[in-house]
KOLZADO-936381 format. One record per residue (C-alpha): x, y, z; residue in one letter. Coordinates in steps of 0.02 Angstrom, whole numbers, plus 50000, padded with zeros to 5 digits. Example, Ala and Ser with C-alpha at 12.3 -4.5 7.8 and 13.67 -1.06 7.14 Angstrom:
2
506154977550390a 506844994750357s 
// end
This chain:
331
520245389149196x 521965396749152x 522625378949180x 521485368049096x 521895378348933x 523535377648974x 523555359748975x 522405357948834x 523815369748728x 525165357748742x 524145343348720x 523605350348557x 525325354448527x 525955335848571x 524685328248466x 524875338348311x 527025338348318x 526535319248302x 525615318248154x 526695330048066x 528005319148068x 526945303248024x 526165311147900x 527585321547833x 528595317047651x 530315319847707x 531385319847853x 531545335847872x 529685340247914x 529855323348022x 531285329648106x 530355347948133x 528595337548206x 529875328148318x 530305344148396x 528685352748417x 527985335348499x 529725339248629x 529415356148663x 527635352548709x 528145337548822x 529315346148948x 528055359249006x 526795345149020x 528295339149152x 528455353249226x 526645357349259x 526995354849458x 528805361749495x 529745348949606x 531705343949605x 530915326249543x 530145333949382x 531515345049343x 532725330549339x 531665320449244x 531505334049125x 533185337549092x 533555318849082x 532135317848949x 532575335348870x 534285328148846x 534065311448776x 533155318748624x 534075332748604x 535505320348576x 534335307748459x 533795326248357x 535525333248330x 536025311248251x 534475314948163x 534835333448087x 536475326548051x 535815311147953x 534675321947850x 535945335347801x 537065318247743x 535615313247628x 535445330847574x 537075331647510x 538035314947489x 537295300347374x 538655288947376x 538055269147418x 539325269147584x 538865287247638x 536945282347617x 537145264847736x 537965276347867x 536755289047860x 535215274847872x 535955269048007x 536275285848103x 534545289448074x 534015271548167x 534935277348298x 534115292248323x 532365282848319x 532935269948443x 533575281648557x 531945293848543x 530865278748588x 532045272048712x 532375254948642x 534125245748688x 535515248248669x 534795265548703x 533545264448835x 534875268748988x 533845285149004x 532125276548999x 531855268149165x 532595283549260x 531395296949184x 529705284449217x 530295282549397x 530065302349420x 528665306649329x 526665306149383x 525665293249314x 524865302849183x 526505309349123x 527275290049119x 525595284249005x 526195298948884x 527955294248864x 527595274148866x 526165274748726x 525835290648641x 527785297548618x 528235279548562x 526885282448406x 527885294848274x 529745286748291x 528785267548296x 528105274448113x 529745283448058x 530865267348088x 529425257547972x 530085268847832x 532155263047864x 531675244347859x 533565241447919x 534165224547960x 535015229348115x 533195232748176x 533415212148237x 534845216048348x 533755229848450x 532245217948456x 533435203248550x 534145216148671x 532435224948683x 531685206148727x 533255202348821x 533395217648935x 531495222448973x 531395200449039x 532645203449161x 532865221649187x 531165220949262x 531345202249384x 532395209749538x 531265225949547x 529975232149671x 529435250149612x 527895246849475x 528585260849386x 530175254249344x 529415237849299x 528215246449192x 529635255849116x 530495235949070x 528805230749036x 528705244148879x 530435241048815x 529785222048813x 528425225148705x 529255238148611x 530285220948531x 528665212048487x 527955230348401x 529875230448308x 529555213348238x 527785218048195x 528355234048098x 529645222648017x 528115210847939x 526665224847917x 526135240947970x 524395234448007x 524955221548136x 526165235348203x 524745247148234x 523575231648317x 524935229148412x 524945245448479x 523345250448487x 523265234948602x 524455240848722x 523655256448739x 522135248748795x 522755237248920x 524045250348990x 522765264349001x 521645253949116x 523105247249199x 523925265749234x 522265272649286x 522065257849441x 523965261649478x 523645281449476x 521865280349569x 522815268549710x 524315279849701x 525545265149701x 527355265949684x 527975248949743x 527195231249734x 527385229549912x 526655242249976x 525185241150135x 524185255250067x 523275243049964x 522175238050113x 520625244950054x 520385241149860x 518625236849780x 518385217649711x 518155228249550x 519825236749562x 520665221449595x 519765210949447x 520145223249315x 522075224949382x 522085206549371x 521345204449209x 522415219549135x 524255211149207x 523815196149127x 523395205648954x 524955214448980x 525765194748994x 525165192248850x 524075178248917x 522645168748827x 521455170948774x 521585190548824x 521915204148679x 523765205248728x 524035185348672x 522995192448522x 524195206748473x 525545193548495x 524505177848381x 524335190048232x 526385189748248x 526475172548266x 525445167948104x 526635182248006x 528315173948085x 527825157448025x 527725161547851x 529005172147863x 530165158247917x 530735171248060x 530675155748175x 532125161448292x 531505177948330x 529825172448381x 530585158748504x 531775171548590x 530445182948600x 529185170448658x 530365163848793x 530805182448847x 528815184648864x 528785168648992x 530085178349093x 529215194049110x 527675185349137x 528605179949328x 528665197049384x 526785200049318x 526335186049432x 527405193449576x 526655211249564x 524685200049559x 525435188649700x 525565203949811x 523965211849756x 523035197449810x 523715196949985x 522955211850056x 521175214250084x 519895219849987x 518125229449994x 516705216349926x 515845231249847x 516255230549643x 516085247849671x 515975259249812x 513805267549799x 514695285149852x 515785285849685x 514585279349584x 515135276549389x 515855291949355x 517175295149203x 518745286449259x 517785271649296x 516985270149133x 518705272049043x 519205258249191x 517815245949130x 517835250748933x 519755247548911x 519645230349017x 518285224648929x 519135224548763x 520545211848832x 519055199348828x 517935207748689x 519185210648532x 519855192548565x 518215182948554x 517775197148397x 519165191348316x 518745174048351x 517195174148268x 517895180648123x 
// end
């Protein structure tokens, strides 16, 4: 009992340090959300004490400790210098400190590292939720050099992820991938930046929940043997969202982008990022490859479990990758 409201405290706390800084009117009550949303995080880390944890806590503790102080900095330079020179610097020092709070390149070195040692649950936190209040921030900079961190974002999360074999770690390249296409998206309109999002979250909640239930850690591995047809389906079907494949809801996320680049005449961007997409999409295809080669139980779904919770959320978030598309279709 002591637990569960122990949990439930710094969930609360996690949640709320969030939409204090969304909803906040100046940097510095941004800045202060940022920090309750941190301090509520590295417990959640910590909740099992291992040497794994604690590493990945200090790596994580560090990174935006470093990305807070840039930002502190940058606000007490607005505060108190007005000059047009002083105020470019100061924009950009505070895109720095977003970038490197969501870990987008050139500032993602700490990323990858942290994902590896963390639980499941604890990577779906840091690759959706904690991506949420400095996605929104970076809306309100609308900097130019935003365009150089979506190439290297596209660039590095296509090939970072091709010569790996822990799902983590892919998972981790996989993010910083779409974290380019949700850059772009902020960059035409915060609607299609939060459809993009809230797409993500979908697939990679269903997709997380498999990986966590089958407790894998590399692609690989021969403790797949004994995995429901269902199981397998919905992993499929969820990799191939995640590709951004059609007519699923992550080509959807991606269309809405298209139709804005057009007439936007951001033709380049959308290329680079498209072709970036076709090289991630090899490693999705590796990671289904190996799925498929083991065997599989014929059930959908074993009688003993029954539908209980975590397969409902299973079967709900899959079945908007075919749902939302044909929705939106009919519209």
């Amino acid at each position: 009992m002591f637990m569960k409201t122990y949990h439930m405290m710094f969930y609360f706390s996690l949640i709320s340090g969030s939409m204090i800084s969304i909803s906040s009117n100046n940097w510095f009550t941004a800045w202060l959300g940022l920090e309750i949303n941190l301090m509520s995080m590295i417990p959640l880390i910590l909740f099992k004490m291992s040497s794994k944890l604690s590493e990945a806590s200090i790596k994580y503790f560090l990174s935006q400790a470093i990305a807070s102080l840039i930002m502190i900095i940058s606000i007490f330079v607005l505060f108190n210098f007005m000059e047009n020179n002083i105020m470019n610097l100061n924009n950009n020092m505070m895109l720095l400190a977003m970038l490197m709070k969501t870990g987008i390149p050139p500032f993602h070195f700490w990323f990858p590292q942290i994902i590896n040692l963390m639980s499941w649950i604890q990577c779906f936190i840091i690759l959706t939720w904690q991506k949420l209040a400095p996605l929104m921030l970076l809306f309100l900079l609308s900097n130019k050099a935003v365009m150089i961190s979506i190439i290297l974002a596209a660039g590095i999360g296509a090939l970072g992820g091709l010569n790996q074999n822990n799902v983590k770690i892919i998972m981790a390249y996989s993010s910083i991938s779409h974290s380019a296409w949700m850059l772009l998206a902020m960059m035409e309109s915060i609607s299609f930046l939060l459809f993009y999002y809230i797409s993500y979250i979908l697939i990679s909640t269903s997709l997380i929940l498999i990986l966590k239930k089958m407790n894998i850690n590399k692609i690989n591995e021969t403790n797949m043997k004994n995995i429901s047809l269902f199981d397998k389906l919905t992993f499929i079907l969820n990799i191939l969202s995640l590709g951004g494949m059609p007519p699923l809801l992550g080509f959807s996320a991606k269309l809405f982008i298209f139709y804005s680049a057009i007439n936007s005449n951001s033709y380049f961007m959308f290329i680079f990022l498209i072709t970036s997409t076709l090289i991630s999409l090899f490693f999705y295809l590796r990671m289904i490859y190996f799925f498929m080669t083991f065997k599989y139980n014929i059930m959908f779904i074993n009688i003993n479990k029954k539908m209980n919770k975590k397969y409902s959320l299973i079967f709900i978030s899959s079945f908007t990758n075919i749902f939302i598309p044909l929705f939106l279709i009919i519209l």
